[in-house]
PATORRO-469068 format. One line per field, with one value per residue (C-alpha): chain; residue number from 1; x, y, z. Coordinates in Angstrom, 2 decimals. Layout:
<atoms>
chain <- [A_...]
n <- [NUM_...]
c1 <- [X_...]
c2 <- [Y_...]
c3 <- [Z_...]
</atoms>
This chain:
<atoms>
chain <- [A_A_A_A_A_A_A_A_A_A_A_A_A_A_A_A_A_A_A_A_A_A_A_A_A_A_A_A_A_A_A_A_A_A_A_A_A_A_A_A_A_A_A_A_A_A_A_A_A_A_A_A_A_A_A_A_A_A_A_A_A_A_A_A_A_A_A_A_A_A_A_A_A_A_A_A_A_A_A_A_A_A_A_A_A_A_A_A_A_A_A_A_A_A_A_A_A_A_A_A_A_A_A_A_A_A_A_A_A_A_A_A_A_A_A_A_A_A_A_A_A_A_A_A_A_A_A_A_A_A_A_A_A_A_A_A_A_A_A_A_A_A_A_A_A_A_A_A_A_A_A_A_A_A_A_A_A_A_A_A_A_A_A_A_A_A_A_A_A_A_A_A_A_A_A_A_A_A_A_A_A_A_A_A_A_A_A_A_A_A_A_A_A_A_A_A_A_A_A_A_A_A_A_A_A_A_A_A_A_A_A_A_A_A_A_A_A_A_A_A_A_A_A_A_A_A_A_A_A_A_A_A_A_A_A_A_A_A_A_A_A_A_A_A_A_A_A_A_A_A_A_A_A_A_A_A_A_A_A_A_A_A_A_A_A_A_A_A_A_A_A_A_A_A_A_A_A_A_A_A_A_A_A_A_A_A_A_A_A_A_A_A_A_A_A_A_A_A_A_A_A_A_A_A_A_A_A_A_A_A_A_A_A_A_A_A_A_A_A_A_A_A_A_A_A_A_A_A_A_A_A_A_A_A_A_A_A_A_A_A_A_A_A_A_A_A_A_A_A_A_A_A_A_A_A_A_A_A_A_A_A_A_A_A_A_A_A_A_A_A_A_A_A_A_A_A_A]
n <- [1_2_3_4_5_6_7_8_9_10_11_12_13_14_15_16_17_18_19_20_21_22_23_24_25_26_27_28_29_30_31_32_33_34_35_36_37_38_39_40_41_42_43_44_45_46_47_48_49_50_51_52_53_54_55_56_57_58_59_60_61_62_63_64_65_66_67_68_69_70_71_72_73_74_75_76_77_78_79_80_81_82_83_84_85_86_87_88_89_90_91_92_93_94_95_96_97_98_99_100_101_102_103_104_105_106_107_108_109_110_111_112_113_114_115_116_117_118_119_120_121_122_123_124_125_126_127_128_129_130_131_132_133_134_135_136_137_138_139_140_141_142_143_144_145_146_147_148_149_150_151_152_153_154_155_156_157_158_159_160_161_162_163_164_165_166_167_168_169_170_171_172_173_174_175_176_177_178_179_180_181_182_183_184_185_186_187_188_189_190_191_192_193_194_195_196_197_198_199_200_201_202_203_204_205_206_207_208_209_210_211_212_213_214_215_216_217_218_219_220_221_222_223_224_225_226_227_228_229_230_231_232_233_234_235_236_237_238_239_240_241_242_243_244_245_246_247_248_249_250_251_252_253_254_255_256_257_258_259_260_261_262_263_264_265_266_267_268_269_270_271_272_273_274_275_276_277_278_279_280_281_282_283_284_285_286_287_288_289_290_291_292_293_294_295_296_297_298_299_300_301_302_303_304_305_306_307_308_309_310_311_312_313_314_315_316_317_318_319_320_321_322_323_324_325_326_327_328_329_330_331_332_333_334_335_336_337_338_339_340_341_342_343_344_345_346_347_348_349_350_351_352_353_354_355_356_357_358_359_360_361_362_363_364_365_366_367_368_369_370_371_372_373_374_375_376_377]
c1 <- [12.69_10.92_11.80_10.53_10.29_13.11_15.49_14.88_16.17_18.82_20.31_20.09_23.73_24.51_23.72_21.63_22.69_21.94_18.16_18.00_16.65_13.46_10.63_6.90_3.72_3.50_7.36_7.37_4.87_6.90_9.57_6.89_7.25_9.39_9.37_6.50_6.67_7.71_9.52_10.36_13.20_12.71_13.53_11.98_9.68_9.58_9.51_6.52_4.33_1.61_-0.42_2.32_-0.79_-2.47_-6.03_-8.68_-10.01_-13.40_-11.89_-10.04_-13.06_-15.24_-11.96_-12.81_-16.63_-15.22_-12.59_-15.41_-17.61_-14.48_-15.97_-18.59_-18.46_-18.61_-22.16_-24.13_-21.42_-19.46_-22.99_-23.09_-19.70_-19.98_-23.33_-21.85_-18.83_-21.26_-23.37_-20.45_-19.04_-22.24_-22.67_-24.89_-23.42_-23.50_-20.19_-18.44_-15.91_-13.96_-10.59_-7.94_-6.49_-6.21_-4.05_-6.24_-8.16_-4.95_-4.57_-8.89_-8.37_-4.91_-6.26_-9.62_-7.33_-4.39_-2.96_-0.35_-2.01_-3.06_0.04_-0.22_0.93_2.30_4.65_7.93_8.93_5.08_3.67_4.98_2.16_0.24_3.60_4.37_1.20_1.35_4.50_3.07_0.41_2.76_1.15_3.82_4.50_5.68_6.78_7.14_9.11_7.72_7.99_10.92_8.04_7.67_4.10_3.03_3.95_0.53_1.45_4.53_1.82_-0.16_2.00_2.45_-1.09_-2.62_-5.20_-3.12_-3.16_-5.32_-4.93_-3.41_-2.04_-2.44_-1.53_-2.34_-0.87_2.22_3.87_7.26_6.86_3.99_3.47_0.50_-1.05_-3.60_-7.26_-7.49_-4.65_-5.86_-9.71_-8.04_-5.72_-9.15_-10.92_-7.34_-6.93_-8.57_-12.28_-10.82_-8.33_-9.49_-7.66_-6.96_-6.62_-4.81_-6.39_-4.19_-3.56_-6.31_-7.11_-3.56_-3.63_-7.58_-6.11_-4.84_-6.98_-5.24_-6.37_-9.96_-10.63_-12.24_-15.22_-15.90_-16.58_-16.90_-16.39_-19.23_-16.42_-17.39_-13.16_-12.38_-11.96_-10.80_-9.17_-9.39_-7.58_-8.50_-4.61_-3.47_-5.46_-7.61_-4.25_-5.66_-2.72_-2.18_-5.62_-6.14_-8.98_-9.46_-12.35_-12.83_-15.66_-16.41_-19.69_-21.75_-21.16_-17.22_-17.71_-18.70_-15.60_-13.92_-15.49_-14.49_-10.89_-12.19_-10.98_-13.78_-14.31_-11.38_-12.75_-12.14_-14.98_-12.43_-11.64_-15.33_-16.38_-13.58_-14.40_-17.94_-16.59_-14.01_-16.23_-18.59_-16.16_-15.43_-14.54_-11.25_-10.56_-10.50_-7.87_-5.74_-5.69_-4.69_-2.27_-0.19_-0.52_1.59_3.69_4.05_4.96_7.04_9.32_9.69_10.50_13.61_14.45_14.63_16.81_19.35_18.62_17.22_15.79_12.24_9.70_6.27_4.38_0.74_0.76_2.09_5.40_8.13_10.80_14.39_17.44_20.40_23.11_24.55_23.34_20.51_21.98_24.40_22.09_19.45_22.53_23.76_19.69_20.07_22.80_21.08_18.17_16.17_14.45_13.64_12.47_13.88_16.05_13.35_14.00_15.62_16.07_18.80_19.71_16.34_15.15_11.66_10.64_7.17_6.45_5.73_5.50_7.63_10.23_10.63_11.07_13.18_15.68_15.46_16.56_19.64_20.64_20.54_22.90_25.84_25.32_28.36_30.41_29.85_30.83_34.21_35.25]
c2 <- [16.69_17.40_14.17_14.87_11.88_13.60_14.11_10.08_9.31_11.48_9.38_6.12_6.40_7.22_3.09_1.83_2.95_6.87_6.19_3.81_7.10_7.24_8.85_9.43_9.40_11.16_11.21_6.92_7.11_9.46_6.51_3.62_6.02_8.13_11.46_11.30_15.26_15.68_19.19_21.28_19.46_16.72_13.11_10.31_9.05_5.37_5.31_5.27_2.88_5.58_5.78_7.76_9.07_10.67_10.95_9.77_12.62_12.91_12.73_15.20_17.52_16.72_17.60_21.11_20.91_20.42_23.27_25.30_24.26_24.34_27.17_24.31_21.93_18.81_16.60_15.42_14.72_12.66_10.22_10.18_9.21_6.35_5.28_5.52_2.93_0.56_0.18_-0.36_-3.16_-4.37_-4.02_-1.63_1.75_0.36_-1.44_1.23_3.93_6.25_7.50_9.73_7.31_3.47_4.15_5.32_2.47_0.52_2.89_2.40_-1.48_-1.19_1.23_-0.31_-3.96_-4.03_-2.15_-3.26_-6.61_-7.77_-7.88_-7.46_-10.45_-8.83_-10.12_-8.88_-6.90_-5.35_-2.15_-0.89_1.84_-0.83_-1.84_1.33_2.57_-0.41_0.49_3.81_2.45_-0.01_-3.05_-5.93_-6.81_-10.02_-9.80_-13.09_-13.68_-14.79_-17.80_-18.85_-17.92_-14.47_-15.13_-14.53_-17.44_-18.05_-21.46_-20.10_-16.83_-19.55_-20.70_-16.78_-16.27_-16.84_-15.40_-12.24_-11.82_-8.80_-7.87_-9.78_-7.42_-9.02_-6.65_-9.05_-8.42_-7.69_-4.31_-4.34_-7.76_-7.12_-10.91_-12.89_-14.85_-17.16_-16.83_-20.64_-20.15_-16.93_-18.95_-21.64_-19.73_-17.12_-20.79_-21.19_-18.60_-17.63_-16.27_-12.84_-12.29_-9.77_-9.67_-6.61_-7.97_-4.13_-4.55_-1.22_-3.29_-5.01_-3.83_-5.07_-8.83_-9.74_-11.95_-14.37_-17.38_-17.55_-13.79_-13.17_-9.85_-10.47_-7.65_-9.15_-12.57_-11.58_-14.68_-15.25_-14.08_-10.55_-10.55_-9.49_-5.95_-5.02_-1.98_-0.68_2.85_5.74_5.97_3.46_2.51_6.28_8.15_9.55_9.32_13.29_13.78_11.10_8.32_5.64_2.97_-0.20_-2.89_-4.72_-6.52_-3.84_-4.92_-4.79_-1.32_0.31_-1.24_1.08_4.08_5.61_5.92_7.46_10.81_13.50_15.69_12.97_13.86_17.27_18.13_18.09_14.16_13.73_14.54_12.69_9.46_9.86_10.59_7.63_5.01_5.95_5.69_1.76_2.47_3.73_1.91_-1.42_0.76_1.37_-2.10_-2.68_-0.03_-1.57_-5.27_-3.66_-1.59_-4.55_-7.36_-4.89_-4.57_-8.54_-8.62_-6.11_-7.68_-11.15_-9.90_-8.89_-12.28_-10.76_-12.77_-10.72_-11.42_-12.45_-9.23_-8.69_-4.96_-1.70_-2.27_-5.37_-6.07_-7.09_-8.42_-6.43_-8.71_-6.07_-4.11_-2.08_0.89_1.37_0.41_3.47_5.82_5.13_5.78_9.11_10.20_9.59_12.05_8.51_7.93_4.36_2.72_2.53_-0.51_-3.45_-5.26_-8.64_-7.86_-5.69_-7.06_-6.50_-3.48_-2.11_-0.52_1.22_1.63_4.59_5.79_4.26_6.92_6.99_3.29_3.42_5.68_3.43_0.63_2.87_3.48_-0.17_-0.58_1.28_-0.50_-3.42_-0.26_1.32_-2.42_-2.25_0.98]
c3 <- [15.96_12.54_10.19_6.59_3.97_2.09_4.77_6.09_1.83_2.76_5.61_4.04_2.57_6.39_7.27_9.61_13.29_11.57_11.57_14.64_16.58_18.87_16.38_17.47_15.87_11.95_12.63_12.30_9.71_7.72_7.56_5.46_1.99_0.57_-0.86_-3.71_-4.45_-8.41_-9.02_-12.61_-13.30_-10.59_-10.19_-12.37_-9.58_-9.45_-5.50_-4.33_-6.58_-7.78_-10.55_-13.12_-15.62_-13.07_-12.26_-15.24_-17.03_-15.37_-11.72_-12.91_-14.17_-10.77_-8.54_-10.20_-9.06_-5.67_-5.50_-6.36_-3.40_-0.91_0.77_2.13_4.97_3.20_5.15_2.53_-0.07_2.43_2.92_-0.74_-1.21_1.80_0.39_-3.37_-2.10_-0.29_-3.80_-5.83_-3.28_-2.95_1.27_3.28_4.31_7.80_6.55_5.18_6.97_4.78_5.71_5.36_2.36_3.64_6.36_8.61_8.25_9.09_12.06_13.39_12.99_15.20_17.67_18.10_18.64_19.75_23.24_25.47_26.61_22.76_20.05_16.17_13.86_10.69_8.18_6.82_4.52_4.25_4.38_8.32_8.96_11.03_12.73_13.08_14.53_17.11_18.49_19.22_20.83_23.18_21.36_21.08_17.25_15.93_12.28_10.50_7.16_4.39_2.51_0.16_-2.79_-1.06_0.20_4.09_5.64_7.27_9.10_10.88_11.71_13.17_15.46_17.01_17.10_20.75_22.73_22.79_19.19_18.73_15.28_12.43_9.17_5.38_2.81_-0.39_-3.09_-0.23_-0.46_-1.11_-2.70_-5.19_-4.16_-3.67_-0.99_-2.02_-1.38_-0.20_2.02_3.72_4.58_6.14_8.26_9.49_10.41_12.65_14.28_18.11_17.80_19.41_16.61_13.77_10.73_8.47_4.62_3.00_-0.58_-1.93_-5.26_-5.58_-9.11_-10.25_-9.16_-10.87_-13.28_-10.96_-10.21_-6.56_-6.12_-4.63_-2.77_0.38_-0.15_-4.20_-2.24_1.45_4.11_6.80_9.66_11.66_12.45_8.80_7.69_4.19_3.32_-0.21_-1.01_-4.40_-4.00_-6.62_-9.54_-9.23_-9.36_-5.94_-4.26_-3.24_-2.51_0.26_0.22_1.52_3.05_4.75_4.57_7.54_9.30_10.95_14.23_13.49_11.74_15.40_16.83_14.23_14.28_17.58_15.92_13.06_12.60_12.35_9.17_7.28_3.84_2.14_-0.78_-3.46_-3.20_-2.28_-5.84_-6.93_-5.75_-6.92_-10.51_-10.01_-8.84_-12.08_-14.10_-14.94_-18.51_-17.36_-14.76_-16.68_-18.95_-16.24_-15.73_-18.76_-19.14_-15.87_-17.13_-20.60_-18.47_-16.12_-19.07_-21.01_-17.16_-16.94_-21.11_-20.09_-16.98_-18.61_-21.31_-19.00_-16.71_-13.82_-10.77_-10.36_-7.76_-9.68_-9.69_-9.46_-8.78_-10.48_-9.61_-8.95_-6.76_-8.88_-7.42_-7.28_-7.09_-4.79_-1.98_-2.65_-1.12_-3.55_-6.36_-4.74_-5.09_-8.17_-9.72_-7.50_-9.52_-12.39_-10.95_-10.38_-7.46_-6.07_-3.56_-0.14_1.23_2.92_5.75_5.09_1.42_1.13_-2.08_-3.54_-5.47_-5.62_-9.24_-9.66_-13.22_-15.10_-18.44_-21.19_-21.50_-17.63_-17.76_-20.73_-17.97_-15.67_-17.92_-19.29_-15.91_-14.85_-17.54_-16.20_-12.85_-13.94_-15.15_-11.09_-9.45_-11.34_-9.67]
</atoms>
């Protein structure tokens, strides 16, 4: 059975016993996002959190160096690249692995620690490719909820955790939530847990959540533990998202434990030279920073005009309550040629928004505005 992303948004208005079908490897990962293709005439996309102004202009300009060299095996640009990322995060190349995006970092860190006899701790709602890949792999998962304040809810994880735990998943700021869990919170819970648990900490949105004072990424301030591996991705705040980059920082000694799973020849020459140009380029990074915060405040100013409940954000998108289920909320921004994102587990009466550019937004906001007029029919 072929199951694209498209034809899973499809069956959501078909409920849940439509999708509860057996799917297998890129089949179940096919399920964590939906479509993120934009057509002529197309959706608005605010579905799959990306970057909506694309890639900065000089990652732009060195993706065209590297279509040029695409007749070339990519060797020495690939060391560059892992040496280039172990510079800028300050580590030794020793502690760097890139991937196909983040997650296959997320599936190296499951593979190389978790089987049938050790589990994976994971919250939920989060990012599922580590579930997902788990499952696959006949490791046992136990998903916890979070917290009333929508942060992992690392004491109940605590009392899961066991000598079987293999692997524990963080994704901080938390995907669907855009929620954080705080730095102090995460140390004390890695001093906790069994020596022969690792922990994954998914950075994807790091970049978004800086201006917290409970946010610290775990490779800006590394911890003296060889069980922590950090996954950072070029997806997000690069605009990288179609071109596929992604790297984790570990100890040496943790690194090897990971690179068996790597897969070989996992970066083309055409994101290569991107990430170079994109890692020189902090100018407009810091912009795009600054661009989201805007895009990010202007979101809450409409949602609070029309008193909405949203989650605190600290990523480029936000979770909003409904009031209604979301799957008649996704349908009714369908008809509107909208796309959002998918229902979450346990918050069914949640909505999750990525931003874009003003007039997509401004769509968006007109469209949510006819949603009282659809609840009197």
């Amino acid at each position: 059975m072929s199951l694209s992303r498209r034809t899973f948004l499809g069956s959501l208005g078909l409920g849940a016993t439509a999708t509860a079908v057996a799917f297998t490897g890129l089949e179940r990962i096919a399920l964590a996002e939906p479509s993120r293709a934009a057509t002529a005439g197309g959706p608005i996309l605010l579905n799959a959190n990306e970057n909506a102004y694309g890639m900065f202009p000089s990652v732009e300009k060195a993706t065209l160096e590297g279509l040029r060299l695409a007749n070339r095996y990519p060797f020495k640009i690939y060391r560059d690249v892992e040496e280039r990322v172990a510079a800028y995060n300050k580590v030794s190349a020793k502690q760097v692995l890139l991937g196909n995006g983040s997650t296959e970092v997320l599936a190296m860190a499951v593979r190389a620690f978790t089987d049938p006899s050790r589990k994976l701790l994971t919250a939920v709602p989060t990012f599922e490719s580590a579930l997902l890949y788990a499952r696959d792999r006949g490791a046992r998962v136990v998903e916890v909820p979070l917290t009333a304040s929508y942060a992992l809810d690392l004491d109940a994880m605590l009392t899961q955790a066991g000598n079987d735990t293999g692997l524990v998943y963080i994704c901080n700021p938390n995907n669907p939530t855009a929620s954080l869990t705080a730095r102090r919170d995460i140390e004390t819970f890695l001093r906790k847990l069994p020596t022969s648990t690792y922990v994954l900490i998914d950075e994807a949105y790091h970049h978004f959540a800086t201006d917290s004072p409970d946010y610290q990424s775990f490779i800006d301030k590394p911890v003296d533990d060889p069980r922590v591996i950090v996954a950072r991705t070029f997806s997000k705040i690069y605009g990288m998202a179609g071109l596929r980059l992604g790297y984790s920082v570990a100890t040496p000694e943790t690194t090897k434990l990971l690179q068996p799973w790597q897969l070989e020849d996992n970066g083309n020459m055409i994101v290569l030279h991107a990430a170079l140009a994109a890692l020189a380029d902090d100018d407009a990074m810091r912009a795009a920073v600054a661009r989201n915060a805007a895009d990010r405040k202007e979101f809450l100013r409409q949602a609070a005009v029309r008193k909405l409940h949203v989650i605190p954000s600290y990523a480029n998108f936000a979770m909003v309550e409904t009031g209604r289920p979301v799957r008649q909320v996704i349908q009714h921004f369908r008809g509107d040629n909208i796309a959002v994102g998918r229902p979450f587990p346990r918050m069914e009466n949640f909505l999750r928004v990525s931003f874009s550019k003003p007039d997509d937004m401004a769509s968006f906001w007109q469209s949510w505005d006819k949603l009282p007029e659809m609840a009197k029919q």
